[in-house]
N, CA, C and O atoms as a GROMACS GRO file, in nm:
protein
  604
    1UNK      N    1   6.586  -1.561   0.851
    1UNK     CA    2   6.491  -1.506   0.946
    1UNK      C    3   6.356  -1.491   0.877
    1UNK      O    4   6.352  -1.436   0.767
    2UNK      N    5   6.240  -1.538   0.939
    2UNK     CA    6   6.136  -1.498   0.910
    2UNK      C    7   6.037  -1.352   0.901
    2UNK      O    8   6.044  -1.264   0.986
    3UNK      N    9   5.979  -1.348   0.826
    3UNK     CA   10   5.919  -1.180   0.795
    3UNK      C   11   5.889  -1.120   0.948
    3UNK      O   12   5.915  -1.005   0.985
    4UNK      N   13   5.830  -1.222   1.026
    4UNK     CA   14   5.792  -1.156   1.166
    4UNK      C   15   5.864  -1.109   1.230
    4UNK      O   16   5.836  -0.997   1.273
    5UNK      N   17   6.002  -1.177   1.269
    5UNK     CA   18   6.141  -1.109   1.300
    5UNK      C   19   6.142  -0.950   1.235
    5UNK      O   20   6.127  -0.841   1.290
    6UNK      N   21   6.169  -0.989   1.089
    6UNK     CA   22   6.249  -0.871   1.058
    6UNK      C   23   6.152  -0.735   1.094
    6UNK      O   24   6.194  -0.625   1.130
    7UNK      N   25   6.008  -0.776   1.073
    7UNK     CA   26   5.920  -0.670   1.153
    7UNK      C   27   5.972  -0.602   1.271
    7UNK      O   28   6.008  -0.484   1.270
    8UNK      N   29   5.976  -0.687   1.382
    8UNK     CA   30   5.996  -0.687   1.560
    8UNK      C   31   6.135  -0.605   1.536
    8UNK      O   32   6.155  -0.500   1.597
    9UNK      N   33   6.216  -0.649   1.458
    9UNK     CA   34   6.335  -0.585   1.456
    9UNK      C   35   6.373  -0.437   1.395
    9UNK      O   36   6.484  -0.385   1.390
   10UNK      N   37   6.278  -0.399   1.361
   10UNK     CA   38   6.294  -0.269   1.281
   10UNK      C   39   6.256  -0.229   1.140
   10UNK      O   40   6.220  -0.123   1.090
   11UNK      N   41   6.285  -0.405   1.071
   11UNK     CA   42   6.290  -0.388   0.885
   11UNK      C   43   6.161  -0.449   0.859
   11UNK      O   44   6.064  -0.483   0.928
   12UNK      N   45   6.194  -0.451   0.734
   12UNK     CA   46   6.022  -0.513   0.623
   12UNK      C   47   6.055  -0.571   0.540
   12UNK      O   48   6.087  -0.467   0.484
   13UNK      N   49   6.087  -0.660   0.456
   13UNK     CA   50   6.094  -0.717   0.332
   13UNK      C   51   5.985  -0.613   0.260
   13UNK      O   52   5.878  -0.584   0.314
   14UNK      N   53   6.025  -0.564   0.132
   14UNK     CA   54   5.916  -0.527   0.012
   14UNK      C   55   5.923  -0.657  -0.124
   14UNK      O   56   5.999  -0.754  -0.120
   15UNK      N   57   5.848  -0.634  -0.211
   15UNK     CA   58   5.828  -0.712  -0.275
   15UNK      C   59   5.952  -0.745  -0.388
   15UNK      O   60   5.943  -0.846  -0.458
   16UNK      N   61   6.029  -0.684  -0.396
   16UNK     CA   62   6.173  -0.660  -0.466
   16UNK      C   63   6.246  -0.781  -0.392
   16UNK      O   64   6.276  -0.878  -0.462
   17UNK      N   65   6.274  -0.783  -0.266
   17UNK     CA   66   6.359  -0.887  -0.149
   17UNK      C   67   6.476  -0.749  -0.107
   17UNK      O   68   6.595  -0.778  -0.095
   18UNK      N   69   6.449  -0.662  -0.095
   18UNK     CA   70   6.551  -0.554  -0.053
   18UNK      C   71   6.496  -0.553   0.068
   18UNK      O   72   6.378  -0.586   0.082
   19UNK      N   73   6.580  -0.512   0.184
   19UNK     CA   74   6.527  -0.485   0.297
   19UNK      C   75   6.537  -0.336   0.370
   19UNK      O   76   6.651  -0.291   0.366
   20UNK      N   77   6.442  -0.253   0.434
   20UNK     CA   78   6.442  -0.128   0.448
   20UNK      C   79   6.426  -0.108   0.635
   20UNK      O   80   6.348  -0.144   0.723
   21UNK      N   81   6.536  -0.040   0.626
   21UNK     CA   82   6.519  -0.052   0.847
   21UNK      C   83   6.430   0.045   0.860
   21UNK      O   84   6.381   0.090   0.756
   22UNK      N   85   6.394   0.092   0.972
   22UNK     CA   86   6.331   0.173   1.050
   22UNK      C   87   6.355   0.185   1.155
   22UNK      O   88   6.378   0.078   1.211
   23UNK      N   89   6.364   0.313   1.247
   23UNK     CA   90   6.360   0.263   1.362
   23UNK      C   91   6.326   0.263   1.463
   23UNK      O   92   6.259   0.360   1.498
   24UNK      N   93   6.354   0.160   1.558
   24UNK     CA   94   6.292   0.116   1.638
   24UNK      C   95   6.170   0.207   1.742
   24UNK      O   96   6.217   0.315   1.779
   25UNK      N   97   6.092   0.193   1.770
   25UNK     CA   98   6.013   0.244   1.825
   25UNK      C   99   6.043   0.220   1.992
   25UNK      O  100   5.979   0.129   2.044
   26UNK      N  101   6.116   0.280   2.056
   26UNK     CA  102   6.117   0.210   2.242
   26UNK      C  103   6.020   0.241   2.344
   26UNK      O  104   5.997   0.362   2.348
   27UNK      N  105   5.956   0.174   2.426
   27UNK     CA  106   5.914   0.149   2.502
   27UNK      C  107   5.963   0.163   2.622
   27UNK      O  108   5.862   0.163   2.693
   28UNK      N  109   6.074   0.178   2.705
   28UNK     CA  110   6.142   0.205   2.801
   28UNK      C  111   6.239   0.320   2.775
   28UNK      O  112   6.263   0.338   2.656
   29UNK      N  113   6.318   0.426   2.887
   29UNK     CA  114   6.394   0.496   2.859
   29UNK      C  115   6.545   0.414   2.799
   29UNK      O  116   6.607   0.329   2.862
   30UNK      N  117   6.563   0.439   2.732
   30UNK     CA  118   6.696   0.448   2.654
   30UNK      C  119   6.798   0.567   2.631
   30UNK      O  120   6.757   0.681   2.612
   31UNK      N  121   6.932   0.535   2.633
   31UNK     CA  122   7.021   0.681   2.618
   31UNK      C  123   7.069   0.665   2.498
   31UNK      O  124   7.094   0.552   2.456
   32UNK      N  125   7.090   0.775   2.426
   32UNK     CA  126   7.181   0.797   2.314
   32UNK      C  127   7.124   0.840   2.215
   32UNK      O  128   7.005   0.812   2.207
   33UNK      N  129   7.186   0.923   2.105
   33UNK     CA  130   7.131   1.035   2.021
   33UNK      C  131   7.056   0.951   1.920
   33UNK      O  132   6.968   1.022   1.871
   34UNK      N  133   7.056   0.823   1.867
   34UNK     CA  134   6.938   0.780   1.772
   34UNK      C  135   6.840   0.735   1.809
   34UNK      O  136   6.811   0.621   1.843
   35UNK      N  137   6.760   0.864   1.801
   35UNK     CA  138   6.583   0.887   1.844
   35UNK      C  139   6.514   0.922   1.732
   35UNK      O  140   6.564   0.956   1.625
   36UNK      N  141   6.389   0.911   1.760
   36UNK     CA  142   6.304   1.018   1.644
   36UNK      C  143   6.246   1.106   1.752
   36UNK      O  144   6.182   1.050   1.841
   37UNK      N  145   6.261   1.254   1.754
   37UNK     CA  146   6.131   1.313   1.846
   37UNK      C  147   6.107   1.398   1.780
   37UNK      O  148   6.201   1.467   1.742
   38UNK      N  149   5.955   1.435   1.733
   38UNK     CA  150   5.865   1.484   1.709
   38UNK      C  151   5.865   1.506   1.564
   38UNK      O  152   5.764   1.559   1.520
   39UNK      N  153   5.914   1.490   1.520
   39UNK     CA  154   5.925   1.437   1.384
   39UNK      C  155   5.982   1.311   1.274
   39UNK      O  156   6.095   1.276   1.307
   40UNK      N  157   5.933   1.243   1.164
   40UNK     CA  158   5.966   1.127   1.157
   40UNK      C  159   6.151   1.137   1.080
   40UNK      O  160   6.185   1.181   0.970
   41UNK      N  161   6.225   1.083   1.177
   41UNK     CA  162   6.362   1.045   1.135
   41UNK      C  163   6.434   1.206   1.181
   41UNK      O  164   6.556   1.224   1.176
   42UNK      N  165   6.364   1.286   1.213
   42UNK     CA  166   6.479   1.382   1.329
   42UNK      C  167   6.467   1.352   1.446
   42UNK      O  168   6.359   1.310   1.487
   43UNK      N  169   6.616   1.372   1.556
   43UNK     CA  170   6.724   1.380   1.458
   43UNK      C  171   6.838   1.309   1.419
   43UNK      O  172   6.959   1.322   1.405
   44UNK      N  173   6.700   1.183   1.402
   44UNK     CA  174   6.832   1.034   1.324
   44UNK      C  175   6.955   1.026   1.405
   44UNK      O  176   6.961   1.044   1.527
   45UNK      N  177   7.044   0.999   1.331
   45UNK     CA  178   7.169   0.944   1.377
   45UNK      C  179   7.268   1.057   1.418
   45UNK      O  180   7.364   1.043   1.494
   46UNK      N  181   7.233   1.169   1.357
   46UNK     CA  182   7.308   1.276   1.390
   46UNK      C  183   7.346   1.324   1.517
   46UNK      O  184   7.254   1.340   1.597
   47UNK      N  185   7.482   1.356   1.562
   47UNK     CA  186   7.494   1.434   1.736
   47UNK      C  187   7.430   1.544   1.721
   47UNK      O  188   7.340   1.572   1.801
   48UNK      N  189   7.477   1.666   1.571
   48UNK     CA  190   7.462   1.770   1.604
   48UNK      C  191   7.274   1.824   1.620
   48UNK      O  192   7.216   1.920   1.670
   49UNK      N  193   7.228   1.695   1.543
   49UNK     CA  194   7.061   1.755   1.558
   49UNK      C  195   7.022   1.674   1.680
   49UNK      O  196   6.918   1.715   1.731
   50UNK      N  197   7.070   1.588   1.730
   50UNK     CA  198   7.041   1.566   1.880
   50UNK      C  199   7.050   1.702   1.974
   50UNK      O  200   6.958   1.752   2.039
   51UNK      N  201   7.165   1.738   1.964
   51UNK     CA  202   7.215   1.832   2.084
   51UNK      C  203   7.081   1.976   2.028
   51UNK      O  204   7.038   2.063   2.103
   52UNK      N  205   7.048   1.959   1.895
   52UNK     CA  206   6.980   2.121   1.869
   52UNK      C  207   6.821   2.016   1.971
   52UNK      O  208   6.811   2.076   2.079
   53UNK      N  209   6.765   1.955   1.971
   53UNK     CA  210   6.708   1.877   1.970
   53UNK      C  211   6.656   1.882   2.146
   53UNK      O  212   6.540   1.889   2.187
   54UNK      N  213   6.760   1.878   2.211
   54UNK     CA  214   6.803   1.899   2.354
   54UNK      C  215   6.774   2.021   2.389
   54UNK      O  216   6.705   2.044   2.488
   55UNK      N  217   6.825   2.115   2.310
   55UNK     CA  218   6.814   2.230   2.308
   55UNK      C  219   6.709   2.305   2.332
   55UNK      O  220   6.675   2.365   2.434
   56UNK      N  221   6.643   2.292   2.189
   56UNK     CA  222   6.464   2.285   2.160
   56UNK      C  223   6.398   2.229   2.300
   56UNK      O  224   6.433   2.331   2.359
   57UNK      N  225   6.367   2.193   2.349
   57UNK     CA  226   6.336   2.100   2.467
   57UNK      C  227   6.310   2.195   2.618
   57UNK      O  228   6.212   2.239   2.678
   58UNK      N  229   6.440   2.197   2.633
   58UNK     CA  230   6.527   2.314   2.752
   58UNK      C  231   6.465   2.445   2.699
   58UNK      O  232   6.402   2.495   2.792
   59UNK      N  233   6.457   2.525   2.581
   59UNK     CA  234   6.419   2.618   2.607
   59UNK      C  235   6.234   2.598   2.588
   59UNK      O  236   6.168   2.648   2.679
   60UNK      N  237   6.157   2.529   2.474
   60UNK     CA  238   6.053   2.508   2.530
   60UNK      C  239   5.980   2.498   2.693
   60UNK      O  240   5.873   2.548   2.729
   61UNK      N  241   6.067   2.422   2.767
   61UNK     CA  242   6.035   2.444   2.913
   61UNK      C  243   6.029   2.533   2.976
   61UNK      O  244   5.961   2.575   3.070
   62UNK      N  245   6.113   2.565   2.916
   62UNK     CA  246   6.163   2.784   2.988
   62UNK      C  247   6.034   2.852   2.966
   62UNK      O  248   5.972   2.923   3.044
   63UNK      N  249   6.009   2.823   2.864
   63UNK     CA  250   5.938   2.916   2.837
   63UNK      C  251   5.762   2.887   2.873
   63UNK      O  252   5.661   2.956   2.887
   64UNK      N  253   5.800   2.737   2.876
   64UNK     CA  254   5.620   2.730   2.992
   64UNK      C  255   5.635   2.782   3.075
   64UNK      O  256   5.551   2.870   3.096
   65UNK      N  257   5.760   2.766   3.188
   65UNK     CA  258   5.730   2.827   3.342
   65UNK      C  259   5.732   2.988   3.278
   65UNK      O  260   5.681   3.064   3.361
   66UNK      N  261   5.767   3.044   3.180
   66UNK     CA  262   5.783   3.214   3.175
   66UNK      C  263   5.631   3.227   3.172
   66UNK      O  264   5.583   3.288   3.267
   67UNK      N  265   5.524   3.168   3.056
   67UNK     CA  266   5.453   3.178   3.048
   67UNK      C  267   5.310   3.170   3.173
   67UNK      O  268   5.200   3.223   3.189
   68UNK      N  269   5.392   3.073   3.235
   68UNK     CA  270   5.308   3.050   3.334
   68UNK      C  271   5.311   3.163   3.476
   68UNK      O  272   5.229   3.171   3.567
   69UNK      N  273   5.438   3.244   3.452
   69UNK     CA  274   5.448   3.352   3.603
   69UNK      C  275   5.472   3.469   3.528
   69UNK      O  276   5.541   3.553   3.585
   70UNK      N  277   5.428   3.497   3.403
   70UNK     CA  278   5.440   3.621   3.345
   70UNK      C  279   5.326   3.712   3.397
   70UNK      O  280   5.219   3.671   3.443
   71UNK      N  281   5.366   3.842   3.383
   71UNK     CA  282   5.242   3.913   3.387
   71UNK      C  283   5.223   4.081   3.289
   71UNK      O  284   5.238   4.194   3.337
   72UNK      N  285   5.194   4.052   3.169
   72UNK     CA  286   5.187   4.138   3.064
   72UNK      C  287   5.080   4.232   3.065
   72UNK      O  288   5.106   4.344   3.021
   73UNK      N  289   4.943   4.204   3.113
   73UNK     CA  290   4.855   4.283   3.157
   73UNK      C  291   4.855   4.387   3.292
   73UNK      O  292   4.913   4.359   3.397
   74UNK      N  293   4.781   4.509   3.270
   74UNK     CA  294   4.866   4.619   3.350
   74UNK      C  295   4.710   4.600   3.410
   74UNK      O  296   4.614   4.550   3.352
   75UNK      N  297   4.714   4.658   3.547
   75UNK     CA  298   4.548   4.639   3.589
   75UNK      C  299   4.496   4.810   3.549
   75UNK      O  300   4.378   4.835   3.576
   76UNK      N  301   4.553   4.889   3.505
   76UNK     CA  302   4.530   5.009   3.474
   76UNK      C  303   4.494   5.049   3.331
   76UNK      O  304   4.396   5.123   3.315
   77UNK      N  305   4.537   5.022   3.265
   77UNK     CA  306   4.592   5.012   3.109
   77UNK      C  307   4.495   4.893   2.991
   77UNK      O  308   4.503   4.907   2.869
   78UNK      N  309   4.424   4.803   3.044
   78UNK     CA  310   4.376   4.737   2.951
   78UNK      C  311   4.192   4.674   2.979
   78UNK      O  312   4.158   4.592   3.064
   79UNK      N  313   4.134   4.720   2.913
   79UNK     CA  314   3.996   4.680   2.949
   79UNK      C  315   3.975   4.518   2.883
   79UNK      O  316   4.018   4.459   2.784
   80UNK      N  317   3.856   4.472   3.033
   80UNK     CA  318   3.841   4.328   2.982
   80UNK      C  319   3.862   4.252   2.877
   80UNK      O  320   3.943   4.160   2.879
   81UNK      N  321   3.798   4.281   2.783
   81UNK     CA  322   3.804   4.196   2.673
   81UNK      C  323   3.967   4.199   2.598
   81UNK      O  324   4.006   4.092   2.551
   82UNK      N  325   4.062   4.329   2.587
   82UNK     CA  326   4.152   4.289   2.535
   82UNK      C  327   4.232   4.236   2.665
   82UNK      O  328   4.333   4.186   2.617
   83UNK      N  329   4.235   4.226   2.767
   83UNK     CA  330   4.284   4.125   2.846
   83UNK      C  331   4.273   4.016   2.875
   83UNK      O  332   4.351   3.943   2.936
   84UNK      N  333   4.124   3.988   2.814
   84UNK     CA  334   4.059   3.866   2.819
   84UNK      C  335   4.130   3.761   2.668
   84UNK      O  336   4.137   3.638   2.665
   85UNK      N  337   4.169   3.844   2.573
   85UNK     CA  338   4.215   3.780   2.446
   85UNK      C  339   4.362   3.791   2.499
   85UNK      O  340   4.410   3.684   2.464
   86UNK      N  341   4.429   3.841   2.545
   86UNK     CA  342   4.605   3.831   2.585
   86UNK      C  343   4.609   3.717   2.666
   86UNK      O  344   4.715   3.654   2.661
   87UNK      N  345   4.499   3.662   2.757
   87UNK     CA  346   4.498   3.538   2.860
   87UNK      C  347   4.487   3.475   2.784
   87UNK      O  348   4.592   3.412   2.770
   88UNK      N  349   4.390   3.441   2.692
   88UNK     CA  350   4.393   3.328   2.595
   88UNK      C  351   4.477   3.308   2.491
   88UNK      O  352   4.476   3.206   2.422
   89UNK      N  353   4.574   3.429   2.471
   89UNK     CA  354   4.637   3.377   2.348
   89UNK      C  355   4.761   3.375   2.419
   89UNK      O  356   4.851   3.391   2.335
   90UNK      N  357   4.822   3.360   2.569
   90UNK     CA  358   4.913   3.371   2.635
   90UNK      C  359   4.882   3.168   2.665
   90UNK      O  360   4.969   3.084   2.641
   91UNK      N  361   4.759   3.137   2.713
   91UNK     CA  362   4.706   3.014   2.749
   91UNK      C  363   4.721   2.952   2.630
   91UNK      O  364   4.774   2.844   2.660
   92UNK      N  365   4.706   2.956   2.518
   92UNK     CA  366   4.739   2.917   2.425
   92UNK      C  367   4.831   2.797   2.366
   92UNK      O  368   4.828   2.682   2.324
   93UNK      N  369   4.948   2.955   2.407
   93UNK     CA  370   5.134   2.909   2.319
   93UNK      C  371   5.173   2.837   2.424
   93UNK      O  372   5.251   2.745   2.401
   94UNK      N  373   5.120   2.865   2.590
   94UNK     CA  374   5.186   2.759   2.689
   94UNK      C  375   5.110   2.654   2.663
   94UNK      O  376   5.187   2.561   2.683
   95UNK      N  377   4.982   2.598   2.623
   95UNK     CA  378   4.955   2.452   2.639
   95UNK      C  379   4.968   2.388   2.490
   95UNK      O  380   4.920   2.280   2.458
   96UNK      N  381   5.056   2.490   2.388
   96UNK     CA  382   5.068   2.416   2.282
   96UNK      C  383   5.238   2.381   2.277
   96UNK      O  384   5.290   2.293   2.209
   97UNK      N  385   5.322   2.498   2.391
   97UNK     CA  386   5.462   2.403   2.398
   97UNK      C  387   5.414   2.296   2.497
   97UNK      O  388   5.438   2.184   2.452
   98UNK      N  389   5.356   2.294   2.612
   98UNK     CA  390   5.313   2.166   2.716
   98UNK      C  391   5.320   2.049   2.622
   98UNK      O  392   5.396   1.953   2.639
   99UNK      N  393   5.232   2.064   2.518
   99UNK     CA  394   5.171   1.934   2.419
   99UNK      C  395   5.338   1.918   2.338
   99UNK      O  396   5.387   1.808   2.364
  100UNK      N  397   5.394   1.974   2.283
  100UNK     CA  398   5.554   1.955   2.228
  100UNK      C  399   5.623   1.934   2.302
  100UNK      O  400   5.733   1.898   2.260
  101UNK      N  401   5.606   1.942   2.442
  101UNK     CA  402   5.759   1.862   2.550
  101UNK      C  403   5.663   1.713   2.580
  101UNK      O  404   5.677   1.592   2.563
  102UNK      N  405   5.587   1.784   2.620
  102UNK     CA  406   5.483   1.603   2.611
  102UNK      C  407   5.508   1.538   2.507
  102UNK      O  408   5.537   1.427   2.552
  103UNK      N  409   5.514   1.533   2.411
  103UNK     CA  410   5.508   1.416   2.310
  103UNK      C  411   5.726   1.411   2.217
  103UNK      O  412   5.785   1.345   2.131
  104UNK      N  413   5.754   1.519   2.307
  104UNK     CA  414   5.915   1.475   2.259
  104UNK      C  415   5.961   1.384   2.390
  104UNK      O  416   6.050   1.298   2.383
  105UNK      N  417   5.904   1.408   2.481
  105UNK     CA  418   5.902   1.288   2.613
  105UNK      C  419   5.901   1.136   2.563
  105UNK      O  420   5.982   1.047   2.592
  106UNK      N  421   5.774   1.127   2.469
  106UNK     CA  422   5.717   1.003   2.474
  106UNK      C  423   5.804   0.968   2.326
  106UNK      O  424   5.765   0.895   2.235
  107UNK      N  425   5.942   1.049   2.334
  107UNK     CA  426   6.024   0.928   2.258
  107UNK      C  427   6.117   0.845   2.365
  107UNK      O  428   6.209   0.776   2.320
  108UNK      N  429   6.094   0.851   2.499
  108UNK     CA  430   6.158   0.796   2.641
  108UNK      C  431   6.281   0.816   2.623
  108UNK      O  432   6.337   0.731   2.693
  109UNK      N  433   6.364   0.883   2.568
  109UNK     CA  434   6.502   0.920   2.569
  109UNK      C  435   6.546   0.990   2.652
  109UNK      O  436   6.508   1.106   2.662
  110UNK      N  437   6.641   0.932   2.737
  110UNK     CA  438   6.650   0.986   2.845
  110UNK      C  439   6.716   1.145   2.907
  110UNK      O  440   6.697   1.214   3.007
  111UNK      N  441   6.818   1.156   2.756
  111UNK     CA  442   6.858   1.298   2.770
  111UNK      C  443   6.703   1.379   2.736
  111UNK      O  444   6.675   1.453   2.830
  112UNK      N  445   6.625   1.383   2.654
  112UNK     CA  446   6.520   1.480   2.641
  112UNK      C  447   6.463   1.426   2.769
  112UNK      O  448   6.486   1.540   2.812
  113UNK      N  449   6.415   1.369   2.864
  113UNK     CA  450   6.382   1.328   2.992
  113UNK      C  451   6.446   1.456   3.053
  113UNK      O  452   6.366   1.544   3.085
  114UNK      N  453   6.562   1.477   3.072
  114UNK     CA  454   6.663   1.538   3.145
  114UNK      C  455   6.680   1.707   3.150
  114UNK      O  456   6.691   1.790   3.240
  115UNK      N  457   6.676   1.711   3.016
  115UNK     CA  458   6.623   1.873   2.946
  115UNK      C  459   6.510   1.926   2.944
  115UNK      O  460   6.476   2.044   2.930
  116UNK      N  461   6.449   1.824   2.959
  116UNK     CA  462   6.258   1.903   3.008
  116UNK      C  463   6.241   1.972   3.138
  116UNK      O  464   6.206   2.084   3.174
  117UNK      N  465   6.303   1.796   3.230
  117UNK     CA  466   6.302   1.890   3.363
  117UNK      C  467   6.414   1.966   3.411
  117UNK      O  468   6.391   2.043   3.504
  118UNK      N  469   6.561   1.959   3.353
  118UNK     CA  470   6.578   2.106   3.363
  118UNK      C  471   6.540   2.213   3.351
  118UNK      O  472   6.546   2.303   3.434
  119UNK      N  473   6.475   2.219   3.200
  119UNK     CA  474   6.385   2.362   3.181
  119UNK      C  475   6.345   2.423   3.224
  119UNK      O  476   6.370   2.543   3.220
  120UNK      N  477   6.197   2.326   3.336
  120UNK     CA  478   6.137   2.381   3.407
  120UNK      C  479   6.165   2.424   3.512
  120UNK      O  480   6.100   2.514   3.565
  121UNK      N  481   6.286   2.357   3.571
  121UNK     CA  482   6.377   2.375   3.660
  121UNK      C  483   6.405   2.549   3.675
  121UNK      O  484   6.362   2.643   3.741
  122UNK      N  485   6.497   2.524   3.578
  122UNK     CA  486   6.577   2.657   3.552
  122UNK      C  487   6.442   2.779   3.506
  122UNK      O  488   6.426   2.890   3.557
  123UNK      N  489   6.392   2.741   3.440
  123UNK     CA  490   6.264   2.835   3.412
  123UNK      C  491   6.181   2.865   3.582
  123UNK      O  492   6.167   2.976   3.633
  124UNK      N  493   6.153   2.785   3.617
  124UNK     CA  494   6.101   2.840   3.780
  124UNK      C  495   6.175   2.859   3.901
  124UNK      O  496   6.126   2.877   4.012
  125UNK      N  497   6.295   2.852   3.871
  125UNK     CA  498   6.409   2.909   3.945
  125UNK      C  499   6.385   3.092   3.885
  125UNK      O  500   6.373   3.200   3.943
  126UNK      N  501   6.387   3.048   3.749
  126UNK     CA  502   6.402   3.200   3.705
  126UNK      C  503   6.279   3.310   3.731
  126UNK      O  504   6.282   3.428   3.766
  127UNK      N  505   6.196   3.239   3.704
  127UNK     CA  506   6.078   3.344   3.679
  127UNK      C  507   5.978   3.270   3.758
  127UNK      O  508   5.865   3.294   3.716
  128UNK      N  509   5.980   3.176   3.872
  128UNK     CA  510   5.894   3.145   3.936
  128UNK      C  511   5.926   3.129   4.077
  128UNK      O  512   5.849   3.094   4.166
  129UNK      N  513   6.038   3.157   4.086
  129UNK     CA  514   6.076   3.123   4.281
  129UNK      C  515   6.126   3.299   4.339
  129UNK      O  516   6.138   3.396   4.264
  130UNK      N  517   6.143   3.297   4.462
  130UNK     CA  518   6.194   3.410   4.507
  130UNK      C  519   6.344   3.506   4.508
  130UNK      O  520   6.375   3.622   4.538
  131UNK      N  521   6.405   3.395   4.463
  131UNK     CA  522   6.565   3.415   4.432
  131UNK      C  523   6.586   3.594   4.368
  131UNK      O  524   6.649   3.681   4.427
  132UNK      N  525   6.523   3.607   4.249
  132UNK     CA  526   6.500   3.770   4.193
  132UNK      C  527   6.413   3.795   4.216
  132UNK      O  528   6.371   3.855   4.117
  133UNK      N  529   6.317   3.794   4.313
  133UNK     CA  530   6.205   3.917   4.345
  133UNK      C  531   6.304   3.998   4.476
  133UNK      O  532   6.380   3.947   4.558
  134UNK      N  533   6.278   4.089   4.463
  134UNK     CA  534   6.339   4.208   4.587
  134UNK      C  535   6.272   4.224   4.682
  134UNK      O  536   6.321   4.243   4.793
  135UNK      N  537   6.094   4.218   4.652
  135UNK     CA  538   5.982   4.258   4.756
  135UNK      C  539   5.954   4.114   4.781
  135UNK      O  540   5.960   4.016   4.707
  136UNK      N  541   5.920   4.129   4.911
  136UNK     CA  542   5.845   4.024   5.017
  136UNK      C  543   5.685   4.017   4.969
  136UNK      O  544   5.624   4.123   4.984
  137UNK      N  545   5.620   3.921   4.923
  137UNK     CA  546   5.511   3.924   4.908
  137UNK      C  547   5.421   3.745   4.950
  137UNK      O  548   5.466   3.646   4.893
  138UNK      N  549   5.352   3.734   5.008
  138UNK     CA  550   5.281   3.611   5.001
  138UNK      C  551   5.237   3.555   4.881
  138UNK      O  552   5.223   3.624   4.780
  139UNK      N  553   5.210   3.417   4.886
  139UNK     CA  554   5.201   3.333   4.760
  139UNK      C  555   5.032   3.379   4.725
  139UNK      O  556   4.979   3.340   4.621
  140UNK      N  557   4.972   3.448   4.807
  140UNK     CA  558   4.840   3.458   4.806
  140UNK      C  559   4.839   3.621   4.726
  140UNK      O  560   4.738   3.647   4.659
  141UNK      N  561   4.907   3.686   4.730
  141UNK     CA  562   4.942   3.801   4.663
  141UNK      C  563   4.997   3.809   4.478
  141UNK      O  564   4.985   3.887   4.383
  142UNK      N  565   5.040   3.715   4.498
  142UNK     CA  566   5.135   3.708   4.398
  142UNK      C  567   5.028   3.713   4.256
  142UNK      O  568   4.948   3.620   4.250
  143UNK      N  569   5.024   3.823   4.135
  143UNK     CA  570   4.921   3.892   4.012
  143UNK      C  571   5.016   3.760   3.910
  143UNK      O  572   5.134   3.771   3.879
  144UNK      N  573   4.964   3.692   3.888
  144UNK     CA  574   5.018   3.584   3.709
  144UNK      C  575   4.872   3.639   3.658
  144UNK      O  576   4.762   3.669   3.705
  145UNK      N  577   4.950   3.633   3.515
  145UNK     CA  578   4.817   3.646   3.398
  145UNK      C  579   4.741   3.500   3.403
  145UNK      O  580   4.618   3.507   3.396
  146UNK      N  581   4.785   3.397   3.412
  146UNK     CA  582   4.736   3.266   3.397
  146UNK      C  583   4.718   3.179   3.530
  146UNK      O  584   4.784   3.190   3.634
  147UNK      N  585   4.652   3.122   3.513
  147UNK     CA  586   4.615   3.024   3.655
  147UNK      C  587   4.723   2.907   3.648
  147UNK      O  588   4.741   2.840   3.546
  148UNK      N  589   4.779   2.895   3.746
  148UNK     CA  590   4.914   2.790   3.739
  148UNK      C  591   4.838   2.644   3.659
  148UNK      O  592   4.719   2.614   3.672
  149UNK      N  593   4.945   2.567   3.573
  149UNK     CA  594   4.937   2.448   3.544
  149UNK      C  595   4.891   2.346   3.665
  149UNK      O  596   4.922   2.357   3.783
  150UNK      N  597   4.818   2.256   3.614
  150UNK     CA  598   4.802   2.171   3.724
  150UNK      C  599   4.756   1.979   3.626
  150UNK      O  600   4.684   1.957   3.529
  151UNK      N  601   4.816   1.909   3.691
  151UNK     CA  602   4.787   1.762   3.638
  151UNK      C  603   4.718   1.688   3.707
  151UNK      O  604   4.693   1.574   3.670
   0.00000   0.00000   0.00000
């Protein structure tokens, strides 16, 4: 096989003649635990750092929608400016997990596909739909510290 192959295919010839894989980089969704996401070679070939992996994922999501229908500021209890620094450092940690499910996405694997939008799923089931609120209130009522996500 020629060097260009073994490129396209994963490996490299070095100057020794040993050959070193890598892998593959995909372009379409694919299933099964040898991925890289978000770091280089976790979590390889392994099930059990797949499944932590999955994991990581699912609760990152959770915790955007928490972030996104939380409400930690009291309208009694906190003057502007330190409410003004709790919005931003609340705006923060949600658009810096957003950016970590975003880019464990763009390893197209389809179980992390699957666990994201569960997350959010289950995260706005939890802390974003009416299921546990007790009081009746309009969507026009409704106090979040943060202005909903929007794409």
């Amino acid at each position: 096989m020629d060097g260009m192959h073994h490129e396209m295919m994963g490996g490299h010839d070095t100057n020794n003649g040993t050959m070193h894989h890598k892998m593959m980089m995909h372009m379409t969704f694919f299933w099964g635990k040898n991925a890289e996401i978000l770091f280089s070679g976790w979590p390889g070939t392994s099930s059990g750092m797949y499944v932590l992996a999955l994991i990581i994922v699912f609760v990152f999501s959770m915790l955007i929608e928490w972030f996104s229908h939380s409400q930690f500021i009291k309208n009694t209890s906190s003057s502007h400016i330190s409410a003004g620094l709790v919005q931003t450092v609340m705006h923060t940690i949600r658009v810096g997990l957003s950016y970590l499910v975003m880019l464990a996405l763009m390893s197209f694997n389809g179980g992390i596909f699957l666990m994201a939008v569960a997350g959010h799923s289950v995260g706005f089931l939890i802390f974003g739909s009416r299921i546990f609120k007790h009081d009746v209130v309009s969507q026009y009522e409704i106090r979040r510290d943060l202005p909903p996500m929007t794409c």
